[in-house]
MOPAC internal coordinates of N, CA, C and O (Angstrom, degrees):
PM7 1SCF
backbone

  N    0.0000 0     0.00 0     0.00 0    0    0    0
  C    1.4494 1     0.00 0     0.00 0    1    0    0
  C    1.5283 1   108.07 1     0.00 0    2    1    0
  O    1.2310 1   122.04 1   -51.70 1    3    2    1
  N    1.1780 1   113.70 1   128.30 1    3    2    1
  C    1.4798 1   112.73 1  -179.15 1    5    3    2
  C    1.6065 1   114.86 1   -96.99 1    6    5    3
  O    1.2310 1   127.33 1   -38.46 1    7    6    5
  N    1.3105 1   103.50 1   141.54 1    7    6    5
  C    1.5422 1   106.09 1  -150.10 1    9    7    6
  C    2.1541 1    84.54 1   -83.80 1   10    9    7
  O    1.2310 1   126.48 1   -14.13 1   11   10    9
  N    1.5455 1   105.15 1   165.87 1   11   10    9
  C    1.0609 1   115.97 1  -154.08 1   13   11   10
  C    2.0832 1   114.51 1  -108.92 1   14   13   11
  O    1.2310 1   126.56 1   -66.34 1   15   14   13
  N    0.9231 1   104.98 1   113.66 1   15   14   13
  C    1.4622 1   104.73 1  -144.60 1   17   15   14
  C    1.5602 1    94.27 1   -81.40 1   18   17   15
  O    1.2310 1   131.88 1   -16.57 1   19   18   17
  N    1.5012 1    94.67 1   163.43 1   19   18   17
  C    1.5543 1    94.65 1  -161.37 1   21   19   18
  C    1.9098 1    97.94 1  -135.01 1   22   21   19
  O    1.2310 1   126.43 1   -60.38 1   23   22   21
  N    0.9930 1   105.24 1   119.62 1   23   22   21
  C    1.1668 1   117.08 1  -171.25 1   25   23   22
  C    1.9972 1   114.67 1   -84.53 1   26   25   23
  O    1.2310 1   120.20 1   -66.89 1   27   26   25
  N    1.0204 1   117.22 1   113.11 1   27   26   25
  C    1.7496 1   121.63 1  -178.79 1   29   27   26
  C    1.6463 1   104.81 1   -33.60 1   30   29   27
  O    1.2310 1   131.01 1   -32.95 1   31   30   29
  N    1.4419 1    96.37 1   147.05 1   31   30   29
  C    1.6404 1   104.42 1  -176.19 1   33   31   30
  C    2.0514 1    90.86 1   -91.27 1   34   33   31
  O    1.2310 1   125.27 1   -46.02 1   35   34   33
  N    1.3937 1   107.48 1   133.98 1   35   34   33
  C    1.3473 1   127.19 1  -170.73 1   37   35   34
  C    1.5149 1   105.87 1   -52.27 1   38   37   35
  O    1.2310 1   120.20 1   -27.46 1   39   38   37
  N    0.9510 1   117.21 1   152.54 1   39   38   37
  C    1.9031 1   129.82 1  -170.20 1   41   39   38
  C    1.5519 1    82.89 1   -95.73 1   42   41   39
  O    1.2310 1   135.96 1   -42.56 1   43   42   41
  N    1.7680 1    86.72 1   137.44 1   43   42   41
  C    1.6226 1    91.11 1   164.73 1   45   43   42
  C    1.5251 1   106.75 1  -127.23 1   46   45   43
  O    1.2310 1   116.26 1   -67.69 1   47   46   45
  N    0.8752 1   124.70 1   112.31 1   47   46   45
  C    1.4184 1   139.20 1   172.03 1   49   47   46
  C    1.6088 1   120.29 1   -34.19 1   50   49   47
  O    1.2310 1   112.63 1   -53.42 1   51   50   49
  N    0.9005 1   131.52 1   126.58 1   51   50   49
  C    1.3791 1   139.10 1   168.47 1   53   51   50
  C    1.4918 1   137.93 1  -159.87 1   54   53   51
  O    1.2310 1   111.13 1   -27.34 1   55   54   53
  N    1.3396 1   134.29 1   152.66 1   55   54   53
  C    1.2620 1   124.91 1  -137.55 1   57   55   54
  C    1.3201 1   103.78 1   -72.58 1   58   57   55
  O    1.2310 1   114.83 1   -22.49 1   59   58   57
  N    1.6913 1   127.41 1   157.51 1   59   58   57
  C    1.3473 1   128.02 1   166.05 1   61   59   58
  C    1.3798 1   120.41 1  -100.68 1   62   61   59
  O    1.2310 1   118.92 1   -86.98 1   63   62   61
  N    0.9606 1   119.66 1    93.02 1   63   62   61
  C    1.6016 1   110.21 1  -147.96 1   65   63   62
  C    1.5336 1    91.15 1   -98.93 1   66   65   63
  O    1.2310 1   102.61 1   148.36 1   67   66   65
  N    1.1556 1   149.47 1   -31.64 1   67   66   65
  C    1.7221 1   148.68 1  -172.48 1   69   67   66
  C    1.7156 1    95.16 1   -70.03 1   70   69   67
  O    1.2310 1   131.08 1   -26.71 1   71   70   69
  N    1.3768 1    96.22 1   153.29 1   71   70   69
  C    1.4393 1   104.28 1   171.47 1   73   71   70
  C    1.4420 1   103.15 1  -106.56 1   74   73   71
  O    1.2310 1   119.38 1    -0.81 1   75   74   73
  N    1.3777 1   118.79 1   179.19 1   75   74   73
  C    1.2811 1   130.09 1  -166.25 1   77   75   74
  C    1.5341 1   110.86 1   -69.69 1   78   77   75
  O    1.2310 1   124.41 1   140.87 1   79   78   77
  N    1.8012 1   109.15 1   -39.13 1   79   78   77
  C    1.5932 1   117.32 1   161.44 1   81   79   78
  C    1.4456 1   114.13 1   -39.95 1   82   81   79
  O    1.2310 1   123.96 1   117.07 1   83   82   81
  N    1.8206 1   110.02 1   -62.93 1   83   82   81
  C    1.5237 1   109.46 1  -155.83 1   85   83   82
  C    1.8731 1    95.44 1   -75.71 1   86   85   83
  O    1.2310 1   109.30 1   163.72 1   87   86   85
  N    1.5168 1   137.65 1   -16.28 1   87   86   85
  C    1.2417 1   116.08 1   177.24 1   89   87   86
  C    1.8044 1    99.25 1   -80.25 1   90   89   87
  O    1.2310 1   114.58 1   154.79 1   91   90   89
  N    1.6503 1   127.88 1   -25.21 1   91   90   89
  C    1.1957 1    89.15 1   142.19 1   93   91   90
  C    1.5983 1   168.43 1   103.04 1   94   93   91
  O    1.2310 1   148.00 1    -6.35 1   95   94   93
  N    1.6161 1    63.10 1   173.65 1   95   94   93
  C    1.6658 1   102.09 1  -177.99 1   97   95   94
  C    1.8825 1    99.75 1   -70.24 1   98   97   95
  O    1.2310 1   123.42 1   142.44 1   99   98   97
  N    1.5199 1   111.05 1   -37.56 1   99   98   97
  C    1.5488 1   117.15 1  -178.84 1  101   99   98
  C    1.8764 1   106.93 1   -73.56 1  102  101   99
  O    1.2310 1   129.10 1   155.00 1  103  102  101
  N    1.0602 1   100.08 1   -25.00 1  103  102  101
  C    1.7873 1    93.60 1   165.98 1  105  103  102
  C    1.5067 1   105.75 1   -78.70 1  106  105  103
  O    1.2310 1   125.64 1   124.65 1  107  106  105
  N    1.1542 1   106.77 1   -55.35 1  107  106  105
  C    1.6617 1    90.48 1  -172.33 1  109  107  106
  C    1.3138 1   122.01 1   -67.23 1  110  109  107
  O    1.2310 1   120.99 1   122.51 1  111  110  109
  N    1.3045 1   115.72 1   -57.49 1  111  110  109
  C    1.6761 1   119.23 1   157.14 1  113  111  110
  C    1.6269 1   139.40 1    -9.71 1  114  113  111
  O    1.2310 1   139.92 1   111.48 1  115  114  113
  N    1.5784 1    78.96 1   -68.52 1  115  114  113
  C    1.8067 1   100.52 1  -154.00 1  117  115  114
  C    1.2708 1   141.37 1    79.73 1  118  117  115
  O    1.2310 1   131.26 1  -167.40 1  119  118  117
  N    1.3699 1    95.87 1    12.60 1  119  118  117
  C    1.6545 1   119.05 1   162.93 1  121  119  118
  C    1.6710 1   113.81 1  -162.67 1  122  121  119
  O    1.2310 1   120.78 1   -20.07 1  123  122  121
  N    1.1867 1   116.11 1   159.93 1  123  122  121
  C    1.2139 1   138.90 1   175.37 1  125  123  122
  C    1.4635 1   138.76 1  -125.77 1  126  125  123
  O    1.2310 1   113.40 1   -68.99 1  127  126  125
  N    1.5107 1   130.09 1   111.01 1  127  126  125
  C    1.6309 1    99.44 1  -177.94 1  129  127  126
  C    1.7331 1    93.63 1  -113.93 1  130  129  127
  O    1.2310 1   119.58 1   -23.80 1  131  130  129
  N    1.2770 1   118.41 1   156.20 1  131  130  129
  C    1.4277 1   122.53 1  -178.75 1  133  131  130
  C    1.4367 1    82.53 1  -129.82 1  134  133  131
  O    1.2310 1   128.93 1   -67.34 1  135  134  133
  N    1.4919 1   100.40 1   112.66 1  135  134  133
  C    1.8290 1   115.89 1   153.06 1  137  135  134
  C    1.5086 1   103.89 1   -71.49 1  138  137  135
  O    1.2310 1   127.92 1   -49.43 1  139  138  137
  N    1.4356 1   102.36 1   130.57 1  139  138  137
  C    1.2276 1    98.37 1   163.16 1  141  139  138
  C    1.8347 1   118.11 1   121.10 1  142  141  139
  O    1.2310 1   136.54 1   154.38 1  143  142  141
  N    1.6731 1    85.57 1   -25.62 1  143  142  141
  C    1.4597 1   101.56 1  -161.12 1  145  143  142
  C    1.6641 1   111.50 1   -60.36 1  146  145  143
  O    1.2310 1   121.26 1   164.96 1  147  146  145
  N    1.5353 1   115.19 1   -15.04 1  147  146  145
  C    1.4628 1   113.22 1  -154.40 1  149  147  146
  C    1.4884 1    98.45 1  -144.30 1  150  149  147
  O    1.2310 1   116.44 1   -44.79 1  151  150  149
  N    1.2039 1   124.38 1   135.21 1  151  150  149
  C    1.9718 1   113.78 1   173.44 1  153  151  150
  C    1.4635 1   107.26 1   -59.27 1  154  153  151
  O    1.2310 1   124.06 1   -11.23 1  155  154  153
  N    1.3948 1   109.82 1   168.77 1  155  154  153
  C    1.2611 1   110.45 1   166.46 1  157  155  154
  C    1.5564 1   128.42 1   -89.45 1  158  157  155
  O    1.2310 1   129.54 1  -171.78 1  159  158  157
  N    1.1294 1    99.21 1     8.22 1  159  158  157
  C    1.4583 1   124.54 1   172.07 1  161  159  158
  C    1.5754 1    93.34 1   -73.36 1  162  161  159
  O    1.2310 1   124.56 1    98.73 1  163  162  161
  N    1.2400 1   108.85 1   -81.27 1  163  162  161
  C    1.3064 1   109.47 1  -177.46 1  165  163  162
  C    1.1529 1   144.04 1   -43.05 1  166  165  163
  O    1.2310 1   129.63 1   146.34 1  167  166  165
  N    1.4901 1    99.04 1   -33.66 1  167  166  165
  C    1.7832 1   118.44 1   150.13 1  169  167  166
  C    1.2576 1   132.07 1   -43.02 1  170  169  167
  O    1.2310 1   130.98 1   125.45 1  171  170  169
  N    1.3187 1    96.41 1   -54.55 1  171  170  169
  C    1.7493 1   103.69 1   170.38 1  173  171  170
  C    1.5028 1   136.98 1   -62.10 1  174  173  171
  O    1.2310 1   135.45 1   144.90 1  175  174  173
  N    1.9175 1    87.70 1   -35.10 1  175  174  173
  C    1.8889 1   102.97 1   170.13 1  177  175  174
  C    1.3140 1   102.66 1   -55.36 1  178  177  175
  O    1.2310 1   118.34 1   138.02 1  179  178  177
  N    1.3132 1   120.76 1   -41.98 1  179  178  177
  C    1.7315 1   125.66 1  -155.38 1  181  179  178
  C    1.8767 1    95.28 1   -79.54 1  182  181  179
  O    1.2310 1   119.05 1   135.57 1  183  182  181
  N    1.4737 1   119.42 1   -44.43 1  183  182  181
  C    1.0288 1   112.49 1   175.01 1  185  183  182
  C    1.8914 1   133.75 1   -56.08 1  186  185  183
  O    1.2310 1   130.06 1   138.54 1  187  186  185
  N    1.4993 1    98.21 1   -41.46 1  187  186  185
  C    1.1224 1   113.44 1   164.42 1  189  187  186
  C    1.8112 1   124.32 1   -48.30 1  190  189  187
  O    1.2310 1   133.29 1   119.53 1  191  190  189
  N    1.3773 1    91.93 1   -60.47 1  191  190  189
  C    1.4300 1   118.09 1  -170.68 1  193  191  190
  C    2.0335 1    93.11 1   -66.12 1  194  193  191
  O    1.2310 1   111.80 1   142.87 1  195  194  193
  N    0.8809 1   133.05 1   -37.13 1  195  194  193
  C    1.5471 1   144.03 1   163.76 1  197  195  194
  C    1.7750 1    99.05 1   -32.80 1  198  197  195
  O    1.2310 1   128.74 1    85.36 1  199  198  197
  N    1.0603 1   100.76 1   -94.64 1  199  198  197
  C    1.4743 1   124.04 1   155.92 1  201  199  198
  C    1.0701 1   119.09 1    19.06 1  202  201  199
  O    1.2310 1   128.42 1    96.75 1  203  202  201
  N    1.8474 1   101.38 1   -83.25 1  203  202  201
  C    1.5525 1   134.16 1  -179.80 1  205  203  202
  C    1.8572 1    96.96 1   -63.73 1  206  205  203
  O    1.2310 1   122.60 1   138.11 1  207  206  205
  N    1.1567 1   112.62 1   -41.89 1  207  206  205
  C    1.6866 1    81.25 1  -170.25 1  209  207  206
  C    1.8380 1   101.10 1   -89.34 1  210  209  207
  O    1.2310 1   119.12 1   165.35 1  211  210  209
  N    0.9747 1   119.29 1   -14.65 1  211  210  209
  C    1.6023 1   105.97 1   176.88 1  213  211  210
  C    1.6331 1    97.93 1   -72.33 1  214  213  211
  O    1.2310 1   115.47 1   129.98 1  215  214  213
  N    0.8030 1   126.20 1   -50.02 1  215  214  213
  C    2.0993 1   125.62 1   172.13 1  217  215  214
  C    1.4718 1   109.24 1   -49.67 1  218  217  215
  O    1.2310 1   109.18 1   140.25 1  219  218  217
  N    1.2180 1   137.88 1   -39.75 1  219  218  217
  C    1.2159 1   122.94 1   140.97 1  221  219  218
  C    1.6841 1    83.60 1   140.68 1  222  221  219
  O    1.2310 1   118.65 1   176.61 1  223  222  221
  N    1.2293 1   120.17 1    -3.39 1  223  222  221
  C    1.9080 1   116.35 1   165.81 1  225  223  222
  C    1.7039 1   123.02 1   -16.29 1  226  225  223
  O    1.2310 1   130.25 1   141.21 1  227  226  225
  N    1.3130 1    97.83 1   -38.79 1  227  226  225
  C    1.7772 1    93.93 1  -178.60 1  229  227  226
  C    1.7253 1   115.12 1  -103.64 1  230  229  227
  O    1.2310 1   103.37 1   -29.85 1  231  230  229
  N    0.6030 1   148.17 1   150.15 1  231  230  229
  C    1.7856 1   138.97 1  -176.77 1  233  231  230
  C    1.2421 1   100.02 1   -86.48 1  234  233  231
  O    1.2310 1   122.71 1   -68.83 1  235  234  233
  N    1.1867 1   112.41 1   111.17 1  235  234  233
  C    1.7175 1   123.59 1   164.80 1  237  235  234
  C    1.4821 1   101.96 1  -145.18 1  238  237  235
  O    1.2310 1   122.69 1   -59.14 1  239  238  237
  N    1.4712 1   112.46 1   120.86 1  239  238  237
  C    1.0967 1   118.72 1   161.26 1  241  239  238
  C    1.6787 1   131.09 1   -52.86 1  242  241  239
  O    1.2310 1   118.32 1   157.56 1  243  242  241
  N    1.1182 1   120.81 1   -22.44 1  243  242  241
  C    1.3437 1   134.67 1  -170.92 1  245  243  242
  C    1.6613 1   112.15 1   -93.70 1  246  245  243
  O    1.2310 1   127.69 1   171.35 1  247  246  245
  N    1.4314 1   102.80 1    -8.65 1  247  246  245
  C    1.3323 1   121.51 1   166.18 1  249  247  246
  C    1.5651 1   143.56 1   -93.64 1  250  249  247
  O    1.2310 1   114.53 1   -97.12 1  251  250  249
  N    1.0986 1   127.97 1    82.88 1  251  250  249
  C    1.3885 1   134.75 1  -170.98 1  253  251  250
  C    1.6042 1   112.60 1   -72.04 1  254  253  251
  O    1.2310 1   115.57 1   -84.55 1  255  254  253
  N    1.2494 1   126.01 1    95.45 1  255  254  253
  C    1.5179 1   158.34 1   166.81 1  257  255  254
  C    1.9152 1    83.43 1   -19.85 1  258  257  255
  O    1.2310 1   121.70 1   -51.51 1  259  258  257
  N    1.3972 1   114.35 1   128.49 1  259  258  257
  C    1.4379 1   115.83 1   152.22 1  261  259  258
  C    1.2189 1   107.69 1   -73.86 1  262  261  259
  O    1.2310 1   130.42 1   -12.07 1  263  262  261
  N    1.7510 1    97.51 1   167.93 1  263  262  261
  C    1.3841 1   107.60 1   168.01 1  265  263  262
  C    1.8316 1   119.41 1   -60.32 1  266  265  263
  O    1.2310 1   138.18 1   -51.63 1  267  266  265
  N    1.6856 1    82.37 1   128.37 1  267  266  265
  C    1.8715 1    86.99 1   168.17 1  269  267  266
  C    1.3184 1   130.98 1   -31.85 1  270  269  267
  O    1.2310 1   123.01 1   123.88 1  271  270  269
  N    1.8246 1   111.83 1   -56.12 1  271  270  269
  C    0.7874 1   129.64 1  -179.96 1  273  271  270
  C    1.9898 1   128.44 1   -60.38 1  274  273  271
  O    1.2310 1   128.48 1   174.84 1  275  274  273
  N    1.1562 1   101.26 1    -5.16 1  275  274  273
  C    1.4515 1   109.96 1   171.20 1  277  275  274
  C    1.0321 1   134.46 1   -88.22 1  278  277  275
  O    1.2310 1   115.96 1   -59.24 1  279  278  277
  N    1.6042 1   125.29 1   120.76 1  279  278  277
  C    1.7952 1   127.74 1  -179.74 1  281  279  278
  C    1.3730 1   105.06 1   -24.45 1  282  281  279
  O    1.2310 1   113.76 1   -12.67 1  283  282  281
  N    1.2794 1   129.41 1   167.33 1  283  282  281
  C    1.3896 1   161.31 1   156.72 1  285  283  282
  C    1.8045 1    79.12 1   -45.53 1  286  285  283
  O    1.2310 1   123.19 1   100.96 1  287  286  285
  N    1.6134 1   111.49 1   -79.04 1  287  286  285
  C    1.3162 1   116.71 1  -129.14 1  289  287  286
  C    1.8963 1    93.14 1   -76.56 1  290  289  287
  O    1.2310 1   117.35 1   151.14 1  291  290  289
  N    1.5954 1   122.65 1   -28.86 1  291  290  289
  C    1.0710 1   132.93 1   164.86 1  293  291  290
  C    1.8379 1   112.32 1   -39.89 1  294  293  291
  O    1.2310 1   124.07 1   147.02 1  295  294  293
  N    1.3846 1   109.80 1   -32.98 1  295  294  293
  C    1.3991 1   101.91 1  -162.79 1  297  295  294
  C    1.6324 1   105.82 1   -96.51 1  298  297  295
  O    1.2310 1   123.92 1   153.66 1  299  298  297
  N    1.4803 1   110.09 1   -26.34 1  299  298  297
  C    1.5445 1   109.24 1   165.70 1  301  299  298
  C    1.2702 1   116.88 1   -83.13 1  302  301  299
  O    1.2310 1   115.09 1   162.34 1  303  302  301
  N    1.4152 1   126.92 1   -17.66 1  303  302  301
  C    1.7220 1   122.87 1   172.98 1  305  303  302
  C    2.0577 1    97.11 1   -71.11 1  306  305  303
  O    1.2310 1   121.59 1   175.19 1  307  306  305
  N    0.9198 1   114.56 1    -4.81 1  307  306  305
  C    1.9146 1   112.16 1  -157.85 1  309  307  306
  C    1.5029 1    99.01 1  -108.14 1  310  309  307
  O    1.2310 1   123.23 1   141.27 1  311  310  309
  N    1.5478 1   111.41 1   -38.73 1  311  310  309
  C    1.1386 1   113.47 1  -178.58 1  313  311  310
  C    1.5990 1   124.83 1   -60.05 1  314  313  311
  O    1.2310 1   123.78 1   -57.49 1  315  314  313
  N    1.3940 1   110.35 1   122.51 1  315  314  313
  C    1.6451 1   110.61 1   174.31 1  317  315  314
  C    1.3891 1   127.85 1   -98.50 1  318  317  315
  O    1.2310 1   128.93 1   140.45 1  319  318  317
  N    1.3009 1   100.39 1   -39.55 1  319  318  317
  C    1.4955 1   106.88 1   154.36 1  321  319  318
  C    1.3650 1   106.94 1  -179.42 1  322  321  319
  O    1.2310 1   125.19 1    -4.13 1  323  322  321
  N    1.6373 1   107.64 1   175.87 1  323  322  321
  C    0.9718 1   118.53 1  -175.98 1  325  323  322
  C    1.6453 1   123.18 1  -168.05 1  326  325  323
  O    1.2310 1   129.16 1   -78.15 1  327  326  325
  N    2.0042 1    99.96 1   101.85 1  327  326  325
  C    1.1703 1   121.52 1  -158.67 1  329  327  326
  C    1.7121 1   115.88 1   -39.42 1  330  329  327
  O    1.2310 1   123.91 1   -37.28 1  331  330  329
  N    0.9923 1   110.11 1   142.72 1  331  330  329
  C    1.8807 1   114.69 1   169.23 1  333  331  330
  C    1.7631 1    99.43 1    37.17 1  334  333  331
  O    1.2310 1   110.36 1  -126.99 1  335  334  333
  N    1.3613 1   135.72 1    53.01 1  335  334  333
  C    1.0082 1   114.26 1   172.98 1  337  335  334
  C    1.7647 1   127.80 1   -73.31 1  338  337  335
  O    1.2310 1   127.62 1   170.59 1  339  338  337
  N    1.2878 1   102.94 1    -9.41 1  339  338  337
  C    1.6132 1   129.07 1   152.39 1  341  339  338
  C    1.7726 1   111.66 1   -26.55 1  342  341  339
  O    1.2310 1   133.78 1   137.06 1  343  342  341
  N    1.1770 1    90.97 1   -42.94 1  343  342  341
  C    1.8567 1   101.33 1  -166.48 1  345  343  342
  C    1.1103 1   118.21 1   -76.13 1  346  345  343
  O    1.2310 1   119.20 1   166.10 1  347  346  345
  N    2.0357 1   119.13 1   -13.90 1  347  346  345
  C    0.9970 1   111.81 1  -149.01 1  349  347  346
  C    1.5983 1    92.40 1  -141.32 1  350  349  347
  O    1.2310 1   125.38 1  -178.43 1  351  350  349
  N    1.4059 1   107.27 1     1.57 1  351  350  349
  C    1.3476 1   124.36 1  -168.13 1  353  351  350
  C    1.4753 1   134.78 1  -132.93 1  354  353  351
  O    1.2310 1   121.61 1  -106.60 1  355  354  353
  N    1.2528 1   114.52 1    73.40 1  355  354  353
  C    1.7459 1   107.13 1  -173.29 1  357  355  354
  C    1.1816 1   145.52 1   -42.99 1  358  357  355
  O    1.2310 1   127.48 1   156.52 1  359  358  357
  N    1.4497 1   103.21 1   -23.48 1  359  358  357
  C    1.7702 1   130.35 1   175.91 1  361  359  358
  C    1.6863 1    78.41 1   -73.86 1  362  361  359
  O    1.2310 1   109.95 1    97.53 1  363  362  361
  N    1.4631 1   136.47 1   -82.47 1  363  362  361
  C    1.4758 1   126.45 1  -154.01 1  365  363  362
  C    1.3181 1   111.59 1   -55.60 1  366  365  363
  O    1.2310 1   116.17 1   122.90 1  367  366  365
  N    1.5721 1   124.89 1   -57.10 1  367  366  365
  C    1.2485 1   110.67 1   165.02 1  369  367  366
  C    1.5098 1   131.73 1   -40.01 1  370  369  367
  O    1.2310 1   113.73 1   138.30 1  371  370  369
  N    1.3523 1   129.47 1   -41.70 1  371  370  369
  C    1.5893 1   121.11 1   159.17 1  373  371  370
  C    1.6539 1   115.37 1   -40.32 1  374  373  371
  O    1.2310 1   121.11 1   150.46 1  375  374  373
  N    1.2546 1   115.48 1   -29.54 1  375  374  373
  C    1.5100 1   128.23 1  -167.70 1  377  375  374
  C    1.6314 1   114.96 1   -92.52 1  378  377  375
  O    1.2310 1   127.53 1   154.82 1  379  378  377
  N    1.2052 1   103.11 1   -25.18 1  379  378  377
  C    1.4310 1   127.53 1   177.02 1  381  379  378
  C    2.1562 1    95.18 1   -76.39 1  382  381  379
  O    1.2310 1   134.15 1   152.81 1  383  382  381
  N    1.1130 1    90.25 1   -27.19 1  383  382  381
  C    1.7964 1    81.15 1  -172.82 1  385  383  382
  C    1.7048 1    94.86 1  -121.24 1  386  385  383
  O    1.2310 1   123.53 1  -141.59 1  387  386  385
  N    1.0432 1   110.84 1    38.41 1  387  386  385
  C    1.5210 1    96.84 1   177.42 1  389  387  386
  C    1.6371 1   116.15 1   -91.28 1  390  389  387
  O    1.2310 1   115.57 1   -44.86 1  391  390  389
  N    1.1865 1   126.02 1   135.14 1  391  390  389
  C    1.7758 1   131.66 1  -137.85 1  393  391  390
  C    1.7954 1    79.53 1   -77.20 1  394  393  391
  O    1.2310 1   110.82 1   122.87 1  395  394  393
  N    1.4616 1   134.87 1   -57.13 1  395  394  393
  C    1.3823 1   120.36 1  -162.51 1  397  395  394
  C    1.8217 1   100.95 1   -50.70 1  398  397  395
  O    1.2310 1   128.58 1   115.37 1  399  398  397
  N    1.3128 1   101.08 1   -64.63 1  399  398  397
  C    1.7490 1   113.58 1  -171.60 1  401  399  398
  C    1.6756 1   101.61 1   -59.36 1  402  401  399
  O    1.2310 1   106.36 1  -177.31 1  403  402  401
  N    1.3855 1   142.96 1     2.69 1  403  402  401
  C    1.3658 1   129.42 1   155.33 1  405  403  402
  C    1.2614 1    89.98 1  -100.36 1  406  405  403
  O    1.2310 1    96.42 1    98.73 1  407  406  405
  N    1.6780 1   159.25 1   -81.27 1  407  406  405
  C    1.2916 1   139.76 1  -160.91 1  409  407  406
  C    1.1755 1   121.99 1   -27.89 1  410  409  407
  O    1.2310 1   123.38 1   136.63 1  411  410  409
  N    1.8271 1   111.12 1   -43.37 1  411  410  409
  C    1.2883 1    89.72 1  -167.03 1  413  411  410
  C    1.9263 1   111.64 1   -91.43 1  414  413  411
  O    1.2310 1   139.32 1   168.60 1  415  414  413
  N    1.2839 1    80.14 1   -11.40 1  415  414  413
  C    2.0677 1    74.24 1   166.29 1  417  415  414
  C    1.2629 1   110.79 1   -73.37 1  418  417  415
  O    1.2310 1   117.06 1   126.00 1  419  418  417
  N    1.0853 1   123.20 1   -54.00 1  419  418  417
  C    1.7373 1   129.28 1   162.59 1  421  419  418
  C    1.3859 1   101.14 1   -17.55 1  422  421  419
  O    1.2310 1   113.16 1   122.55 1  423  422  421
  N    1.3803 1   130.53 1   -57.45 1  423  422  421
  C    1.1934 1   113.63 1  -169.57 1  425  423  422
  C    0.9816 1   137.53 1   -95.86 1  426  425  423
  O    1.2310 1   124.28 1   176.51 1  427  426  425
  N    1.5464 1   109.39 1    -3.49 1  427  426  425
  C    1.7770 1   130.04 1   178.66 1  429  427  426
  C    1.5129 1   108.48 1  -107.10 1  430  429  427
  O    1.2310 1   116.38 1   173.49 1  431  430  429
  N    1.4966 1   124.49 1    -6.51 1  431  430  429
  C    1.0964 1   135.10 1   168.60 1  433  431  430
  C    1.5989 1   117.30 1   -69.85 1  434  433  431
  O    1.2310 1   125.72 1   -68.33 1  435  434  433
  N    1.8004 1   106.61 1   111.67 1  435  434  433
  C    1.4864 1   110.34 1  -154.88 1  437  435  434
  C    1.5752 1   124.59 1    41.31 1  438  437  435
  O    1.2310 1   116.05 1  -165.15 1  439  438  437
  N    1.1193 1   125.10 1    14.85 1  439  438  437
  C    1.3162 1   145.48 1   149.27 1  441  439  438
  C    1.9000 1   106.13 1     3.92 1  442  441  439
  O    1.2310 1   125.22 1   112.79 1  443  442  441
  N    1.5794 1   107.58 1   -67.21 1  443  442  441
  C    1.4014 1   129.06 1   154.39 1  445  443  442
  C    1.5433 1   112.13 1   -14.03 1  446  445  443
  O    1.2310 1   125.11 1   118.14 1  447  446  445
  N    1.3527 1   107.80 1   -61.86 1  447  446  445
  C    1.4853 1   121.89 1  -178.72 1  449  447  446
  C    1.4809 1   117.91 1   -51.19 1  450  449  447
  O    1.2310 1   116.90 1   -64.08 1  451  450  449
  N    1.3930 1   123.50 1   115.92 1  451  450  449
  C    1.6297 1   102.87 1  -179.33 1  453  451  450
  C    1.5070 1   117.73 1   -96.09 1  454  453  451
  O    1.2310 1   128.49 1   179.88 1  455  454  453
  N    1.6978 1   101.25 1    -0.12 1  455  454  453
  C    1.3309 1    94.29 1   177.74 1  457  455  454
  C    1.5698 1   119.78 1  -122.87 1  458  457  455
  O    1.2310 1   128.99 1  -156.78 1  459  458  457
  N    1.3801 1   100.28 1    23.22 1  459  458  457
  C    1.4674 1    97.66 1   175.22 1  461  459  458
  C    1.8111 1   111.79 1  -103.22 1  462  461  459
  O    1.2310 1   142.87 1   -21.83 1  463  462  461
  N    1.8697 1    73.19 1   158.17 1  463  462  461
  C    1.8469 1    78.80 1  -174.16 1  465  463  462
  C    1.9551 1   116.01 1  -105.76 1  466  465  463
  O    1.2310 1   129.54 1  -141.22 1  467  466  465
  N    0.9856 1    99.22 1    38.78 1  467  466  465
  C    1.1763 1   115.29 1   159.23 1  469  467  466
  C    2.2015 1   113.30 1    73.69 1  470  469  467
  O    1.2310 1   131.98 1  -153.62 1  471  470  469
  N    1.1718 1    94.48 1    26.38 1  471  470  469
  C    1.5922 1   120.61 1  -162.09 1  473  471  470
  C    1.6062 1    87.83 1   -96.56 1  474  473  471
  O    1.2310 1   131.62 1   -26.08 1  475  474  473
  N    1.7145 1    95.17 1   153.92 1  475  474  473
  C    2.1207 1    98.48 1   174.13 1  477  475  474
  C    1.5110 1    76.17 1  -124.57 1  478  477  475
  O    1.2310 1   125.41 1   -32.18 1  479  478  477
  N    1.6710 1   107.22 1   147.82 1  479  478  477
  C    1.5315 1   117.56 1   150.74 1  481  479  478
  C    1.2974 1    80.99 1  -112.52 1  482  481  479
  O    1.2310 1   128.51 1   -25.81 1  483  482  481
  N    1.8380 1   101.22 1   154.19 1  483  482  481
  C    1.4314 1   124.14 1   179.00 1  485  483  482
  C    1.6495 1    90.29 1  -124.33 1  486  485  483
  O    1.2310 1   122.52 1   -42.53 1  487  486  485
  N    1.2977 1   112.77 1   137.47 1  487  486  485
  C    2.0623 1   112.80 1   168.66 1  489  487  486
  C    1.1335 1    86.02 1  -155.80 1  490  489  487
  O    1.2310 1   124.14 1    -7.93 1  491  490  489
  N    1.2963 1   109.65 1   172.07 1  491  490  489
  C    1.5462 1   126.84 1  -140.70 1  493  491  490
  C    2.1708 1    85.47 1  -147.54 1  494  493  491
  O    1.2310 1   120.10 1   180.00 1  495  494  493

């Protein structure tokens, strides 16, 4: 029986927006902020859309609606987190794939490593 060959999942290209300093500053650190990285347009969608799923806008059971009565800005200073909100959220999922915010994880991802080429194996 001939074993069944498995062909590499295709490279997708995307921007590198960190310089060689800011990856780094993220090795030594352990965090990074890049001003600049995102419009403020885009900031605000993400802020808004924040908002809407802590108020309870999308149906997720795992989600408990804040109080009505709280500012916009009250409900993102309160917020600590909030698991996979990707799943439940289309504005975050666009953000979850946005080409600046995958480059620059792309490039700080195992960063440490000097000999990796920037590939995930997944095994079970």
């Amino acid at each position: 029986m001939e074993a069944a060959k498995m062909n590499p999942s295709p490279t997708i290209e995307v921007p590198k927006p960190l310089t060689p300093a800011q990856v780094q500053s993220f090795i030594d650190d352990g965090y990074l902020v890049v001003p600049g990285l995102m419009e403020e347009s885009e900031l605000d969608e993400l802020k808004r859309d924040l908002v809407d799923v802590a108020r309870g806008r999308y149906e997720c059971d795992n989600i408990e609606p804040v109080d009505p009565a709280m500012s916009d800005q009250a409900v993102l200073e309160n917020i600590l987190c909030i698991h996979q909100p990707h799943f439940v959220s289309p504005v975050i999922e666009k953000f979850v794939r946005h080409p600046k915010i995958c480059g620059a994880l792309s490039q700080i991802s195992a960063a440490h490593l000097p000999f990796w080429d920037g590939s995930v194996k997944c095994m079970q």
